[in-house]
C-alpha positions as CSV (number, residue, x, y, z in Angstrom):
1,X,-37.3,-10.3,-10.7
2,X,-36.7,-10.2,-7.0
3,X,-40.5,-9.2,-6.7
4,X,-41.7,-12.2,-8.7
5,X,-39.4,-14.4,-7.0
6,X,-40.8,-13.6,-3.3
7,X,-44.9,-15.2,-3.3
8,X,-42.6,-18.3,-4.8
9,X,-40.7,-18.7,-1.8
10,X,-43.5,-17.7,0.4
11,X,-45.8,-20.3,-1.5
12,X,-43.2,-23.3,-1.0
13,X,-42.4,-22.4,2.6
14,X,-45.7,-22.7,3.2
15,X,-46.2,-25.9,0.8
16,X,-43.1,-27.5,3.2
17,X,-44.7,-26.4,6.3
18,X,-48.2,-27.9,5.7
19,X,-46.7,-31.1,4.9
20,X,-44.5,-31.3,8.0
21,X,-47.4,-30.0,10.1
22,X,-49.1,-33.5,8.8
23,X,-46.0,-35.7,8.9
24,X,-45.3,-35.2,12.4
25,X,-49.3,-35.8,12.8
26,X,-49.1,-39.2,10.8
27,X,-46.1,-39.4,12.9
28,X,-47.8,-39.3,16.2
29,X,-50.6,-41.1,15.6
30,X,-48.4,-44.9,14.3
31,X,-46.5,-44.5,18.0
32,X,-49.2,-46.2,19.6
33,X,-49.4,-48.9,16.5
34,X,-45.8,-49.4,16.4
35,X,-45.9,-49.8,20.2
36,X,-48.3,-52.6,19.8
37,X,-46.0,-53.9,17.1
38,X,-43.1,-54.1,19.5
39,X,-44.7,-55.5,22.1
40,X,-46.0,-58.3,19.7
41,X,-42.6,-59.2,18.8
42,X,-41.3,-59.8,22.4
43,X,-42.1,-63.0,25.2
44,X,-45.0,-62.2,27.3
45,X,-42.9,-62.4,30.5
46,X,-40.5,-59.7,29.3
47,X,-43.6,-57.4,28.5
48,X,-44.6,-57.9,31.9
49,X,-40.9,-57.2,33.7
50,X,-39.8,-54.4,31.0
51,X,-42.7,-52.9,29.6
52,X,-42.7,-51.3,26.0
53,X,-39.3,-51.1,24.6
54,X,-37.4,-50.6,21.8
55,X,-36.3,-54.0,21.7
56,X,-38.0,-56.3,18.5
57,X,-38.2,-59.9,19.3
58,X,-38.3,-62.7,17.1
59,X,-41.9,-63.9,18.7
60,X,-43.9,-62.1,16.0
61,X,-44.3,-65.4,13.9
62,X,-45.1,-67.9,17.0
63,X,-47.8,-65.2,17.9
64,X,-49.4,-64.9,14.7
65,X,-50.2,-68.8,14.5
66,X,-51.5,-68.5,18.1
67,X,-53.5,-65.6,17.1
68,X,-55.2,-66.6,14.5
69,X,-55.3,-70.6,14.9
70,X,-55.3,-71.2,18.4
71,X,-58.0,-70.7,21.1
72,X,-57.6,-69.6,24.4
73,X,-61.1,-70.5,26.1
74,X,-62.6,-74.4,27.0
75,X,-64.5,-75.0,24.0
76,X,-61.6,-74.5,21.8
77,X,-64.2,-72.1,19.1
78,X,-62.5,-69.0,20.1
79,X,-59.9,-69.0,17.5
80,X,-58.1,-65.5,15.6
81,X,-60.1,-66.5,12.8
82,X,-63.8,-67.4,13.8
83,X,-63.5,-64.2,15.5
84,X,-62.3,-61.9,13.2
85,X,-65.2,-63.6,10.8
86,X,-67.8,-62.5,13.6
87,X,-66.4,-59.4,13.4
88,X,-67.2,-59.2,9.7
89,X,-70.6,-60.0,10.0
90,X,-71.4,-57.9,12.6
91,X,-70.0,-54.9,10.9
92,X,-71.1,-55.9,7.6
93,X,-74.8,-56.7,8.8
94,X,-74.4,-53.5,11.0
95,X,-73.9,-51.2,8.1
96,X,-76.2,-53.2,5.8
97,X,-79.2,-52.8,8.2
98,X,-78.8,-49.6,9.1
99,X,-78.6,-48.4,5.7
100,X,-81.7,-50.4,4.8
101,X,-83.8,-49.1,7.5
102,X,-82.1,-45.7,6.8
103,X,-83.5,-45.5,3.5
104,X,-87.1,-46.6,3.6
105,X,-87.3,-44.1,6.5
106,X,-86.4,-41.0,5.4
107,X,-88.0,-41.7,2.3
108,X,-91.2,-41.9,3.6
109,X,-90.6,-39.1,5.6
110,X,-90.2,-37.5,2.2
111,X,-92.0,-38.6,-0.6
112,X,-95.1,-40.0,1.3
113,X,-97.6,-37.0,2.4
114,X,-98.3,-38.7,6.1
115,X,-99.8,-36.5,8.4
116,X,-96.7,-36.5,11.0
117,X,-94.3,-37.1,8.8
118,X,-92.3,-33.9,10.2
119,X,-92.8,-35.2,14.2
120,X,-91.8,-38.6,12.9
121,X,-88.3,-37.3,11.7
122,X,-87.4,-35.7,15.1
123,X,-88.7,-38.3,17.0
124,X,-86.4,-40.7,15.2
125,X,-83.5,-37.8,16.0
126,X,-84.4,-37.3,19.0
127,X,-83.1,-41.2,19.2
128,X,-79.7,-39.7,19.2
129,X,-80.1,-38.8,22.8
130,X,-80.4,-42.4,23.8
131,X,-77.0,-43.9,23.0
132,X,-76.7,-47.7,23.2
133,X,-75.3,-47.3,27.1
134,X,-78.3,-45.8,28.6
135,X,-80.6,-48.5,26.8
136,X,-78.7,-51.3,27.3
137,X,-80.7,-53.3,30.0
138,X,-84.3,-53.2,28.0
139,X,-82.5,-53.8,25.1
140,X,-80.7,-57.2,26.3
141,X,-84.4,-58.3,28.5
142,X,-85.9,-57.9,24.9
143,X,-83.2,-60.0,23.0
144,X,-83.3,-62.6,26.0
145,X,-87.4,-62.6,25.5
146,X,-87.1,-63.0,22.7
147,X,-84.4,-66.2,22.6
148,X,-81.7,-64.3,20.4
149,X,-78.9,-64.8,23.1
150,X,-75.9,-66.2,21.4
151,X,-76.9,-65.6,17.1
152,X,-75.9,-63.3,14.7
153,X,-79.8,-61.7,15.1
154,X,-79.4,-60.4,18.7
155,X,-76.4,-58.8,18.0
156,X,-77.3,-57.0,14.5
157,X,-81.1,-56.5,14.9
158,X,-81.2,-54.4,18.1
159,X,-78.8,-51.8,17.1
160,X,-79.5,-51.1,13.1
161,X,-82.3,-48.4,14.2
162,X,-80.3,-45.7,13.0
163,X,-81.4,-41.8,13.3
164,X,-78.0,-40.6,11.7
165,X,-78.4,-42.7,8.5
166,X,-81.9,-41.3,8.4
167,X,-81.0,-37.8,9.1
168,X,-77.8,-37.7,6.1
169,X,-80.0,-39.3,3.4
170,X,-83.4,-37.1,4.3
171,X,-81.4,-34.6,3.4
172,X,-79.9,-36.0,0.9
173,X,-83.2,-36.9,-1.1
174,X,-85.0,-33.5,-0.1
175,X,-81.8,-32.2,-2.6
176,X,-83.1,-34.3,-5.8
177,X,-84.6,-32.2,-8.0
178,X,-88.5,-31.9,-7.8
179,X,-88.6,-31.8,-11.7
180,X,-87.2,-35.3,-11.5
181,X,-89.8,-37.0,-9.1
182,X,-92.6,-35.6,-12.0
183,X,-90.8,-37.1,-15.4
184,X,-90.6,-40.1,-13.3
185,X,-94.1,-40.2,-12.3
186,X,-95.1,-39.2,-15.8
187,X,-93.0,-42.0,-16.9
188,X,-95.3,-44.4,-15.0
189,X,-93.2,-45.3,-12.2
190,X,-94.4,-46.4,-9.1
191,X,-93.0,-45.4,-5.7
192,X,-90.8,-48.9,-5.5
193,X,-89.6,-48.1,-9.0
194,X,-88.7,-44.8,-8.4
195,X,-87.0,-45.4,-5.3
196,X,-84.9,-48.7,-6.6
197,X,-84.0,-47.5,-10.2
198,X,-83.6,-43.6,-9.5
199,X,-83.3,-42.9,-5.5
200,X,-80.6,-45.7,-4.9
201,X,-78.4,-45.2,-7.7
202,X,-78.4,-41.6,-7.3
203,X,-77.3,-41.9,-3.8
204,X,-74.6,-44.6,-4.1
205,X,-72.0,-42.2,-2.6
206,X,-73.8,-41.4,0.4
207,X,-74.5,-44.9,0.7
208,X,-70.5,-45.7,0.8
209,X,-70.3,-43.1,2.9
210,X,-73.1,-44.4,5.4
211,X,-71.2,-47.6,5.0
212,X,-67.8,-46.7,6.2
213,X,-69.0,-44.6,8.8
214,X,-71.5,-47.9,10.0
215,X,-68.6,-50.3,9.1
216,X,-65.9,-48.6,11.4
217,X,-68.6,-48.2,14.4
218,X,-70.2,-51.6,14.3
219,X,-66.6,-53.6,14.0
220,X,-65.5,-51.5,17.1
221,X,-68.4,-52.8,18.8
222,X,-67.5,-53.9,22.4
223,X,-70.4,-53.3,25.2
224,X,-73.1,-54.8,23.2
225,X,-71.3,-58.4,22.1
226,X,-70.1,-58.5,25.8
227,X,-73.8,-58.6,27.1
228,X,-75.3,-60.8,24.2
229,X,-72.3,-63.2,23.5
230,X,-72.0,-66.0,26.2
231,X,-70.2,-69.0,23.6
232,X,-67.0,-68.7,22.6
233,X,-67.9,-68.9,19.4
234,X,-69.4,-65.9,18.9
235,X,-67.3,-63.9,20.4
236,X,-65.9,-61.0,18.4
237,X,-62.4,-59.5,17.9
238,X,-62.6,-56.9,20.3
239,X,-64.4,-58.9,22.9
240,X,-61.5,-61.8,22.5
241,X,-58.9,-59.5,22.9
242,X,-60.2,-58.3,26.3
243,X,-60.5,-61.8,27.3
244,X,-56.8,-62.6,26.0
245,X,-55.1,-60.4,28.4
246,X,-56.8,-60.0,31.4
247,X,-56.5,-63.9,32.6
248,X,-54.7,-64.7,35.4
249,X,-55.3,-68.4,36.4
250,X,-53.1,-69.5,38.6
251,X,-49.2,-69.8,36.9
252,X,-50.8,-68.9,33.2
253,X,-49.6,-65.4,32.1
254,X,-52.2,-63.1,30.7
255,X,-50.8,-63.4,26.5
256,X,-50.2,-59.9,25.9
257,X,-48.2,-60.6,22.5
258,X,-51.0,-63.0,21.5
259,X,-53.7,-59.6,22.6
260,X,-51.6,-56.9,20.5
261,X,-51.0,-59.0,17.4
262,X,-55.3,-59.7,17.2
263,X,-55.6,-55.9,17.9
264,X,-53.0,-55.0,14.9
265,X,-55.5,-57.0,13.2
266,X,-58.5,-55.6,14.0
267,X,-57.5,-52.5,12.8
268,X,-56.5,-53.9,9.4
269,X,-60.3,-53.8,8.2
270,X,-61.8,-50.6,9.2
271,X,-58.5,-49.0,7.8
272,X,-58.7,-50.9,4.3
273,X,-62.3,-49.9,4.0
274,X,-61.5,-46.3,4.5
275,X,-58.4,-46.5,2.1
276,X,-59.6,-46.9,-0.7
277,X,-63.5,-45.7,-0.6
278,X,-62.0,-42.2,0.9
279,X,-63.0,-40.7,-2.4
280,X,-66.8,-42.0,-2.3
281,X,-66.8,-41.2,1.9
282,X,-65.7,-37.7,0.7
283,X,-68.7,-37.2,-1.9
284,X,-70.8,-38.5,-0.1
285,X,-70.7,-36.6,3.3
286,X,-69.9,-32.8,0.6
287,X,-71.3,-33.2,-2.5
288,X,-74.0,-30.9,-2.5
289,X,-74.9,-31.1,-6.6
290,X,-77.5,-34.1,-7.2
């Protein structure tokens, strides 16, 4: 018995430690969030003399409606809510395109005998190399040229060239099955019809997955809306927030409870999203059987 009892008691002290090990983690990481909870909850002026605390205020309620219903530039358009709704359609249109774009490349790359179609891939990964920062100037003289200052266009358009989405679903559709490609085409389907009714359903987890990963990076978005974005009106969350706390004008306090309560918001979205599509994000970045 005593033998049979032991891998028990090793199993479950290793079961307890495991799940500590990723308490204290979860732990850890919802300091900073409840930090910026606290801090949301107290008068600007006693976040400037004090600091983070463990002190709750009762301010939490009075900076929620200034949040999301007030506006803290001239125009009066800068407002919780018209930014957060920027927010979504940048990220939305973000993922969207990229996805789009994505697709139709690699699967020409794939299913289309071109010539170059292997120097094609790499020089679309070879992209990678060129984050947004080192190509910001051309960029912004091509989306001033081009008058899309200030719309929804300039800010989505120039950055849904994507060689990650292309790289994850190349590989993705180089997986289907060859003898699946031939009952389609002996089925009489053309190359849209084989890539809208077979290719796109098939890869409907990768496609969650491209979407959260898309999603999360276009919402967090700060550099590129800071360039193009000149109205108040289309500013987004992350770009209001800077604004929010970093005003001095003469007796006006920069509103830091105002700041953290639109940054606890921000965060809302991205960590929804992930939530509950986890489980697709999960197939769709390891499931190797099409």
């Amino acid at each position: 018995m005593k033998f049979s009892q032991e891998p028990l008691k090793r199993i479950r002290i290793s079961t307890v430690m495991d799940h500590l090990v990723l308490i204290l983690g979860a732990l850890f990481m919802l300091v900073p969030m409840l930090m910026v909870l606290q801090l949301a909850s107290v008068p600007d002026v006693e976040i400037i003399q004090r600091g983070p605390s463990l002190h709750i205020g009762d301010q939490l309620d009075d900076n929620f409606i200034k949040a999301m219903f007030e506006a803290s530039g001239f125009s009066g358009e800068n407002t919780g809510l018209s930014m957060l709704m920027n927010s979504f359609i940048l990220g939305i249109g973000f993922a969207i395109g990229k996805i789009v774009l994505g697709m139709m490349a690699a699967y020409a790359i794939v299913y289309f005998r071109l010539q170059f179609a292997t120097f094609a891939f790499w020089a679309i990964f070879t992209t990678l190399l060129l984050p947004l920062e080192v190509r910001i100037l051309p960029s912004y003289e091509i989306v001033q040229s081009l008058g899309m200052l200030n719309t929804y266009q300039g800010l989505i358009v120039p950055l849904i060239a994507s060689a990650t989405a292309t790289f994850f679903f190349r590989q993705f559709f180089m997986s289907v099955p060859e003898e699946l490609v031939e009952a389609a085409r002996i089925d009489g389907a053309g190359p849209m019809k084989f890539f809208v009714d077979i290719l796109v359903p098939l890869s409907r987890t990768m496609i969650a997955a491209m979407f959260i990963i898309m999603f999360v990076y276009g919402w967090n978005q700060y550099l590129w809306p800071t360039m193009i974005t000149t109205d108040e009106d289309m500013y987004t969350l992350v770009r209001g927030i800077k604004q929010i706390i970093q005003v001095f004008e003469g007796t006006n306090l920069p509103e830091y409870g105002r700041g953290n309560l639109l940054a606890m918001i921000a965060v809302i979205p991205p960590v929804l999203i992930v939530v509950f599509f986890q489980s697709w994000f999960v197939k769709g970045l390891t499931e190797s059987d099409k």
